[in-house]
C-alpha positions in Angstrom: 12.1 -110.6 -130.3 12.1 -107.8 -132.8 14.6 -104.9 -132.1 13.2 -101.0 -132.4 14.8 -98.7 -134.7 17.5 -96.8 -133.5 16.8 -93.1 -133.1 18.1 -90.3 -135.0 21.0 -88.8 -133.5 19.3 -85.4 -133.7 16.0 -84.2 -132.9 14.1 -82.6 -135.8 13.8 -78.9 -135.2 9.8 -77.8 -134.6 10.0 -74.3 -133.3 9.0 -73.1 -136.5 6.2 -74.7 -136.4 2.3 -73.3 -135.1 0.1 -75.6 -132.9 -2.3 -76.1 -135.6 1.1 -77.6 -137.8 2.0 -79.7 -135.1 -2.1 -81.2 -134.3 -1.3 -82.9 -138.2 1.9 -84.5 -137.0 0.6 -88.3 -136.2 3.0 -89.1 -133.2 1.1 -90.5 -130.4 3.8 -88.6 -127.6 3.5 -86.0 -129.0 -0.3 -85.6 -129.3 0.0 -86.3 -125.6 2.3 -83.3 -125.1 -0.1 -81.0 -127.4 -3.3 -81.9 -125.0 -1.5 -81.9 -122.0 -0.5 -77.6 -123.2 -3.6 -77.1 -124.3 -5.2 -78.4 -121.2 -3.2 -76.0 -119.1 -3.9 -73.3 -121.3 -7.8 -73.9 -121.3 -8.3 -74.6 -117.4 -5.2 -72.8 -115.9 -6.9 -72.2 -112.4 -7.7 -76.0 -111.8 -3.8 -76.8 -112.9 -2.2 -74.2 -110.2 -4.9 -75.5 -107.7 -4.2 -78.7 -107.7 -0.3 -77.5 -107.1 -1.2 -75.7 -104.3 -3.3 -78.1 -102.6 -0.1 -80.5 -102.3 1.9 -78.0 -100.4 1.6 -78.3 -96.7 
């Protein structure tokens, strides 16, 4: 069985980064991340009505 890398023991930093800079970055979590963001950003009302409707 083949071992994974190990990780870095830091993080790179991205916060200077724009979302456009970050859409070219081929990382599969993190294109997750970037869609999951812009998903709340485009249909905000569906994402805090689906909150509510959980709480009894």
């Amino acid at each position: 069985m083949a071992q994974s890398p190990a990780c870095p023991a830091r993080l790179p930093d991205l916060s200077g980064l724009d979302l456009a800079a970050l859409r070219g970055i081929d990382h599969p979590v993190l294109a997750q991340v970037i869609e999951g963001m812009v998903e709340r950003v485009t249909h905000p009302a569906e994402i805090l009505n689906a909150f509510d409707s959980g709480v009894a």
